[in-house]
C-alpha positions as CSV (number, residue, x, y, z in Angstrom):
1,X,244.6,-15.2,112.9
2,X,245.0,-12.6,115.3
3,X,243.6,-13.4,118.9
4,X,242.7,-11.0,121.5
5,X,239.9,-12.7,123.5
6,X,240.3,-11.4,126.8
7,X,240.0,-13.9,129.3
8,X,242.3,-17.9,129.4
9,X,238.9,-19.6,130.3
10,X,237.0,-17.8,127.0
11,X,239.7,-18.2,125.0
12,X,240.2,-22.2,126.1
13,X,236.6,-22.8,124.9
14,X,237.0,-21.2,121.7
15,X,240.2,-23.0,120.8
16,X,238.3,-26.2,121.8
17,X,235.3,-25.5,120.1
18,X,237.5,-24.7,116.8
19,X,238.5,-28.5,117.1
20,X,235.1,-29.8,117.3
21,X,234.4,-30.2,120.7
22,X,231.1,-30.6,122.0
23,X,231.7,-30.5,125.8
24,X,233.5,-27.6,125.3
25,X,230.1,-25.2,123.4
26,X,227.8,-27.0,125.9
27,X,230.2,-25.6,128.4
28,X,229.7,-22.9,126.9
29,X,226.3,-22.6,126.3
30,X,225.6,-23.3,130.1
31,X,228.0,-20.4,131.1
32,X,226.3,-17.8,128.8
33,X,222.8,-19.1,128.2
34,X,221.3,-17.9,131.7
35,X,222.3,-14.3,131.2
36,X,221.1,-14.2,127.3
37,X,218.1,-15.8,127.6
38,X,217.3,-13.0,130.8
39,X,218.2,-10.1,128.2
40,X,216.3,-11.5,125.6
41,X,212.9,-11.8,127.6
42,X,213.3,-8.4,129.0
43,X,213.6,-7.4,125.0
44,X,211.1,-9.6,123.6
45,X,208.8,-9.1,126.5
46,X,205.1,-8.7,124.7
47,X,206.4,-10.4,121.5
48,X,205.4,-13.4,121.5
49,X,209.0,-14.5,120.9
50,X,210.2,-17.5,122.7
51,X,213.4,-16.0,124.4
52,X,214.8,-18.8,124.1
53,X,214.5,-18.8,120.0
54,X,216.8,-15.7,120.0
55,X,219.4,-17.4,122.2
56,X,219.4,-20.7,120.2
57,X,220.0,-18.4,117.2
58,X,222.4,-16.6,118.8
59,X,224.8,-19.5,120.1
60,X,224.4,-21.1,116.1
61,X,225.6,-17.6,114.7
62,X,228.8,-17.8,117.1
63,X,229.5,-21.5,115.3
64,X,229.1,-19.7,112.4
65,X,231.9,-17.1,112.9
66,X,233.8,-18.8,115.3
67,X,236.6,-18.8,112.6
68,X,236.5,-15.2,112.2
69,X,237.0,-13.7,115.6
70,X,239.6,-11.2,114.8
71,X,239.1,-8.1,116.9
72,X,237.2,-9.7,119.5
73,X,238.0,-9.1,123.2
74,X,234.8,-10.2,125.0
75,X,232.9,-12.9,124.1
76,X,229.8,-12.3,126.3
77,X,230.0,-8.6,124.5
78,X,230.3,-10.6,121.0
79,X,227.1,-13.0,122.0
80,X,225.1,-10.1,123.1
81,X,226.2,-8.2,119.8
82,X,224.5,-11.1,118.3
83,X,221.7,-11.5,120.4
84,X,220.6,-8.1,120.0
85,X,220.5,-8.4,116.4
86,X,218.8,-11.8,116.2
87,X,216.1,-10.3,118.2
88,X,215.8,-7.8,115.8
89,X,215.7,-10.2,112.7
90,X,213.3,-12.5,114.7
91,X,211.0,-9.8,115.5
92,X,211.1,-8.1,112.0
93,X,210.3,-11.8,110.9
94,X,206.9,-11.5,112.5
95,X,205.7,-8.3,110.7
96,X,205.8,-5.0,110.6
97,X,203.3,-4.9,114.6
98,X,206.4,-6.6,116.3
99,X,209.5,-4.9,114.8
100,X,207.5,-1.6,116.0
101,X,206.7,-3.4,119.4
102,X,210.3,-4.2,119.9
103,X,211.9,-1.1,118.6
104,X,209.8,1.1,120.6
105,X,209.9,-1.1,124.1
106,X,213.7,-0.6,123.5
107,X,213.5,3.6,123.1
108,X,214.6,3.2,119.1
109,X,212.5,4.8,116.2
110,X,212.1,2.5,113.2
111,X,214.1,5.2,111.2
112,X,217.0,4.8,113.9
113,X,219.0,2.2,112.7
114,X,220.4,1.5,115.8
115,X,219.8,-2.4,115.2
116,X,220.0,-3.6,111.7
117,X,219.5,-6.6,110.9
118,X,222.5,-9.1,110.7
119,X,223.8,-11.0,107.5
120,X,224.2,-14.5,108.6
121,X,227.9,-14.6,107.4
122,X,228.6,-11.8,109.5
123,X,226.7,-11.2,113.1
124,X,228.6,-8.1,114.3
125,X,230.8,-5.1,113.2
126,X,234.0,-7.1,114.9
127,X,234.6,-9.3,112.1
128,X,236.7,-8.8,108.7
129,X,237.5,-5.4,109.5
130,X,240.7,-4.6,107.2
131,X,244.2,-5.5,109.0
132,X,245.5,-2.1,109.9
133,X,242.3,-0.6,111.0
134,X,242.2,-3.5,112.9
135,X,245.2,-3.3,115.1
136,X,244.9,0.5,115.9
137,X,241.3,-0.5,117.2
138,X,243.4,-3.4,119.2
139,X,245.6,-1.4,120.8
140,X,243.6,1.5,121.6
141,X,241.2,-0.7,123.1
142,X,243.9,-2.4,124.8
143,X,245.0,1.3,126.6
144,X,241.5,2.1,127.0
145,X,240.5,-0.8,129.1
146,X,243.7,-0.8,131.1
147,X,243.2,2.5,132.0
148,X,239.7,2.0,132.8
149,X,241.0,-0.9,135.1
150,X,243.6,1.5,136.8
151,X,240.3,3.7,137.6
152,X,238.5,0.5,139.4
153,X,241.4,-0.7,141.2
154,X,242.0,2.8,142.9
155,X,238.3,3.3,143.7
156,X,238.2,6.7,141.7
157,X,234.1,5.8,141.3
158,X,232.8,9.4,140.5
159,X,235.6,9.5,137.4
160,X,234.0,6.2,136.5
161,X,230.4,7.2,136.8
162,X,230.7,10.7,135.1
163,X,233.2,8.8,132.1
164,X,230.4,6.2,131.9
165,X,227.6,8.7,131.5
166,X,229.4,10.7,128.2
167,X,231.0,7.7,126.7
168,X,228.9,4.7,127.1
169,X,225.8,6.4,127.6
170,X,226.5,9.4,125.6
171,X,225.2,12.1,127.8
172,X,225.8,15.6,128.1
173,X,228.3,17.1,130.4
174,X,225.4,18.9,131.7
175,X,223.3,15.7,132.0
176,X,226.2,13.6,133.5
177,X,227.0,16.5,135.9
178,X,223.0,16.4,137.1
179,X,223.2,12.6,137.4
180,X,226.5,12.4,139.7
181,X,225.9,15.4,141.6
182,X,228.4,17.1,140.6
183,X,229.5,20.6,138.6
184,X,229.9,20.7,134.6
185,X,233.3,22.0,135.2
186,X,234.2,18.9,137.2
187,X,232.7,16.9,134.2
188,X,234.7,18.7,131.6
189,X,237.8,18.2,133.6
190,X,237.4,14.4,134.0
191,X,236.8,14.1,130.2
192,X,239.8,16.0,129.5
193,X,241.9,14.1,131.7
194,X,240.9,11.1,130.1
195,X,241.4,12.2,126.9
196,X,244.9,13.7,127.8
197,X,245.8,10.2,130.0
198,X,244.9,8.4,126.4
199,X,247.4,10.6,124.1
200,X,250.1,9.8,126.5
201,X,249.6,5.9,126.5
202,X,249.1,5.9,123.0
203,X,252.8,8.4,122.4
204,X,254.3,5.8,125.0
205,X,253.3,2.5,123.8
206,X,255.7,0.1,122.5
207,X,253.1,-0.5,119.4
208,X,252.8,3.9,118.9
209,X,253.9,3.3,115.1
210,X,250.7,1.7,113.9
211,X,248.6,4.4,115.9
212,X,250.5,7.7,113.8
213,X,247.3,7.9,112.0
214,X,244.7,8.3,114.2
215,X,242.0,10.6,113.6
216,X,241.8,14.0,115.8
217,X,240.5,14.4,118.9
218,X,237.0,15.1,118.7
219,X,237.0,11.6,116.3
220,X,239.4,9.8,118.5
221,X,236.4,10.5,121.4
222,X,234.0,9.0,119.0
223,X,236.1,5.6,118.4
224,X,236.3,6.0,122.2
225,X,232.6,5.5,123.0
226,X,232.0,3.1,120.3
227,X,234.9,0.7,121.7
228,X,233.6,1.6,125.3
229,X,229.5,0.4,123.9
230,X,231.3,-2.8,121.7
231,X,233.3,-4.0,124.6
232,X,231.5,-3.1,127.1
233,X,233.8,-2.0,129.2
234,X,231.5,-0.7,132.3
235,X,230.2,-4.0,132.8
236,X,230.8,-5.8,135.8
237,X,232.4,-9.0,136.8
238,X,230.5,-11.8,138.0
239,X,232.2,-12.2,141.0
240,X,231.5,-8.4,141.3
241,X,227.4,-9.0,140.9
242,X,227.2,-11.8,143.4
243,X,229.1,-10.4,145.6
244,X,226.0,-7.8,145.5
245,X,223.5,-10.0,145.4
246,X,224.5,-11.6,148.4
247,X,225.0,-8.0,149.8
248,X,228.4,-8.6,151.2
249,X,230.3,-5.6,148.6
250,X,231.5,-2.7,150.7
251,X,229.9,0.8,150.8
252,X,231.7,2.4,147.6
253,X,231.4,-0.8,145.6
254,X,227.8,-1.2,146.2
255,X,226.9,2.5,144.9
256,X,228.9,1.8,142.0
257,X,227.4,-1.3,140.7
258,X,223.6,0.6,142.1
259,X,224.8,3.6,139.6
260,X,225.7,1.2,136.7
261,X,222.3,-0.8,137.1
262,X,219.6,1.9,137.6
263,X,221.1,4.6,136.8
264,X,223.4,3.6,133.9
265,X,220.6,1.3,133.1
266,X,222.8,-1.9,132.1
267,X,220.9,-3.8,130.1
268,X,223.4,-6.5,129.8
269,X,224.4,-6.7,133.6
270,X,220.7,-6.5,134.8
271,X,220.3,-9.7,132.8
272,X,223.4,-11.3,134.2
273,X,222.7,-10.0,137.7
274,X,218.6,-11.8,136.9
275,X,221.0,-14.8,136.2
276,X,222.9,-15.2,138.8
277,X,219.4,-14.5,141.2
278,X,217.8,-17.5,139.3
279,X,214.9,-14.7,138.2
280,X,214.7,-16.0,135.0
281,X,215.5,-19.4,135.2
282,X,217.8,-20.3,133.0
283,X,217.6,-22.1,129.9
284,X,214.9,-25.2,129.7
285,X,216.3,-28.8,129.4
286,X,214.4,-28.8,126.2
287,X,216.2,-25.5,125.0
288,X,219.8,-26.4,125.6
289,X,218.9,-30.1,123.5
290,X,217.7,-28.8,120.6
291,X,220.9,-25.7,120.7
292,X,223.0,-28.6,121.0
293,X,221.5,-30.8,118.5
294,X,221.5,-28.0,116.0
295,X,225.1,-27.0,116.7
296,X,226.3,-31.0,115.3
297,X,226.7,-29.6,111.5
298,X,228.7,-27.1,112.6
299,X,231.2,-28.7,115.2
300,X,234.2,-30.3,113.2
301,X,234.4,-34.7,114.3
C-alpha cells in the first residue's frame, strides 16, 4: 500500500488503528471530533440533524476505509470529505424538505451535484483510484503543496490570496483582482507564474517520468484546483488559529488568516477555529461512547 499521509502524528494513529487499537481512534476521535461536529452544525443548522449523528457516521466510514487510504495526504481533509457527504446522505434520509434545506443553506442547487451521496464502501474520490493515475496525482500534489509552502514561509500573502481566490475558490481574475485590491494584470501574472513555477518542478523532479503524460495546461489548472479543494491546501495550522485567537499573530499573519476566514469563507477552518474557542462545545460524553462503542466491530483484537 502506498502511504502519503502527511503528518508522523496522523500517520502514527492510522498505523495503530490498522492494528486494532482502541486508544489510538479515541485519540483520534478526540483530536478531530471538536472541529467536525462545529462544521456539521453550521451545515445542518435548521435540520433537525443531531450534528453529532453526522460525525458519528463520519468517524465509522473512516474504520471502514482505513485499509484503503492510498492517495490520501490529509486526514482532517479525508474526514471532512466524509463528513460533508454523510450530511448529505443523512439529510436526503429525511425527505425531499431537508436535502432542499441543506442544499440551499449551503449555496448548491439540487441539480448541482456538488455533494452526491457516498457508497458506504467508498466515502471519497481518494480511494481505488488506478495505480498510475495515482502517483502523478501524488507527486503533483507533492510540488504543489511544497510550493504553496515556499509562498507562506516567505510571507508572499497577496500571491497567496489572489492564488486562493482562482484555484480554491474558483474566481475570476476579475473577481479575485476586486477582492485583493489589486489589477487583473497583476492577477494574470501571479497565475501564470504559478503555472510556469509548476512546469519547472514537474521537468526537474527526480519522479518527471511518471508525469510525461499530463494533460495540457488549461487541464493541468483544473487537476490544480481540484487537488488545492481535496487537500485543502489554504487551510491553516492549528498552531496558526490559536495563535489568532489569542491575538498574539503579527500584522501580515493576522490579515491572512482574516482573508482566508471571511473573505475566503473557510468553511473548514471556521469550524476548527469555533473548536479551538470552545464555541461549539465539543463532542458530548454521550457522543464519543456510543462512536466508540460502535467502532468495536470494526477495530481488529
Amino acid at each position: 500500500m502506498k502511504e502519503s499521509i502527511q503528518g508522523e502524528g496522523d500517520r502514527y494513529l492510522v498505523d495503530e488503528i490498522r492494528s486494532g487499537s482502541s486508544e489510538a481512534f479515541r485519540r483520534l476521535v478526540d483530536r478531530f471530533g471538536g472541529r467536525l461536529k462545529a462544521f456539521a452544525a453550521r451545515r445542518l443548522q435548521g435540520s433537525g440533524i443531531d450534528p453529532e449523528d453526522a460525525v458519528q457516521e463520519t468517524f465509522l466510514s473512516l474504520l471502514r476505509s482505513i485499509d484503503r487510504l492510498e492517495g490520501v495526504r490529509s486526514l482532517q481533509a479525508y474526514l471532512f470529505t466524509i463528513l460533508r457527504r454523510r450530511i448529505v446522505d443523512l439529510c436526503r434520509a429525511r425527505g425531499p424538505a431537508t436535502a432542499q434545506l441543506h442544499l440551499e443553506a449551503n449555496g448548491a442547487s439540487s441539480s448541482s451535484g456538488t455533494e452526491p451521496a457516498s457508497p458506504e464502501s467508498t466515502p471519497s474520490t481518494y480511494v481505488r483510484r488506478e495505480e498510475a493515475i495515482g502517483a502523478r496525482v501524488t507527486i503533483l500534489a507533492d510540488i504543489l503543496d511544497s510550493l504553496l509552502s515556499r509562498l507562506k514561509s516567505e510571507r508572499k500573502f497577496r500571491d497567496l490570496k489572489v492564488l486562493e481566490l482562482l484555484f480554491s475558490c474558483g474566481l475570476s481574475q476579475g473577481e479575485a483582482a476586486r477582492k485583493t485590491g489589486t489589477s487583473e494584470p497583476t492577477v494574470s501574472r501571479v497565475r501564470a507564474a504559478l503555472v510556469e513555477e509548476l512546469r519547472g518542478l514537474i521537468v526537474s523532479h527526480p519522479q518527471k517520468d511518471a508525469l510525461e503524460d499530463l494533460p495540457d495546461a488549461e487541464k493541468r489548472e483544473l487537476q490544480v484546483a481540484a487537488l488545492w479543494r481535496e487537500n485543502l491546501f489554504s487551510c491553516l495550522k492549528r498552531s496558526t488559529l490559536g495563535s489568532y485567537a489569542l491575538g498574539v499573530l503579527d500584522e501580515e499573519w493576522t490579515d491572512y488568516v482574516r482573508f482566508h476566514l471571511e473573505t475566503a469563507g473557510c468553511e473548514y477552518c471556521t469550524a476548527h477555529l469555533a473548536d479551538i474557542n470552545a464555541e461549539a462545545g465539543g463532542i458530548s460524553p454521550s457522543a464519543r461512547e456510543r462512536i466508540f462503542a460502535s467502532s468495536a466491530g470494526f477495530l481488529r483484537q
